[in-house]
N, C-alpha and C positions, 0 to 999 in steps of 0.2 A: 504494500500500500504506500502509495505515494504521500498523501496526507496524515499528519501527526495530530491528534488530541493535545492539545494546551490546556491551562486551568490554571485557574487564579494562583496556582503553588509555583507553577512551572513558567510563565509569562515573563519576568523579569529574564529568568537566564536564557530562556527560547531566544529574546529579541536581542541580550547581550552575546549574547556565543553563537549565532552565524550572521554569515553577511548579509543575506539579504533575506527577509522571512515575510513573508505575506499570510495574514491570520483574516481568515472568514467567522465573523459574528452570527450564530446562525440558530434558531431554532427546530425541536422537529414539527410544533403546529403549523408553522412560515410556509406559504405556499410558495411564494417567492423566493426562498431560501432551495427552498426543493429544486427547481427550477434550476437556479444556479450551481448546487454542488455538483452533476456533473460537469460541467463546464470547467468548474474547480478543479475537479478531479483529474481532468485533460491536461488542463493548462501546468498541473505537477509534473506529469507523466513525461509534458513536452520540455521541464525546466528540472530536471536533476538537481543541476547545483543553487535551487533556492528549497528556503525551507517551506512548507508550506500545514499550517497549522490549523486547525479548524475548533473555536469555541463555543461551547454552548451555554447561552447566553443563561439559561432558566437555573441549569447546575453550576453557575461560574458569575452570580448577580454580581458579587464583589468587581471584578476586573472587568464587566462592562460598565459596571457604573462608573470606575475608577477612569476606564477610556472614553469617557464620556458617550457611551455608544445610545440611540434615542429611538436608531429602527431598524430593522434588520431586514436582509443582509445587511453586513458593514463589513468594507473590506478596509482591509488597515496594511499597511506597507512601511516598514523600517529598511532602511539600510545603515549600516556600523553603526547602530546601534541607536537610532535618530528617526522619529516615526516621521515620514517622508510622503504621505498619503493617506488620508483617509475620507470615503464615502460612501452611503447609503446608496441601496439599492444593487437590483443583479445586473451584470455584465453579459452582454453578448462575449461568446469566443476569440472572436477577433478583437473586441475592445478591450476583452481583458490582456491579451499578448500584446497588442499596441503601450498598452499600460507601462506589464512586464519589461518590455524591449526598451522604453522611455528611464525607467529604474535603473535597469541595467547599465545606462549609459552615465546615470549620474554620479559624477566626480565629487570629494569629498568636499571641495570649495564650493563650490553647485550647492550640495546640502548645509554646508556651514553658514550660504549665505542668506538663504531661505530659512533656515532657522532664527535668525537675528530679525529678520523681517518683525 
């Protein structure tokens, strides 16, 4: 399996100990959640070297309310360590690897300077 379960225990060191992690905010009543996890599931399949993490929002309330999450899906994207993305709602396939590919290319100055924003 390509995707990893996260939980409010495991979230800090997920996002501190790889480079780039993308965690999905999800319930199982979400119909729109439904919808997306394959799409998720692909987009791991096709990205090896990211981590790709999946939370559930009802069993993990602390770390969604901590990530200020308000509807789900919520996709959230860190790189080194520096949440670098985050939005409500499901992604088509394509929009999600446009994402992906967008992340990938950002350089640590890129993110340092968007953080300051």
């Amino acid at each position: 399996m390509a995707t990893h379960e996260v939980t409010s225990d495991t979230f800090n060191d997920t996002i501190s100990k790889n480079d780039t992690v993308l965690i999905d905010f999800w319930a199982t009543w979400c119909g729109p959640c439904k919808a997306f996890g394959p799409v998720y599931q692909k987009a791991s399949e096709k990205y090896p070297d990211m981590y790709f993490g999946k939370i559930d929002v009802d069993n993990n309330q602390e770390i969604a309310s901590a990530a200020g999450i308000q509807a789900i899906p919520t996709l959230m994207i860190a790189k080194g360590g520096k949440i670098v993305y985050k939005q409500a709602g499901a992604l088509r396939g394509s929009d999600l690897e446009n994402l992906i590919e967008q992340v990938r290319n950002l350089d640590e100055a890129t993110i340092d300077a968007a953080a300051a924003k």
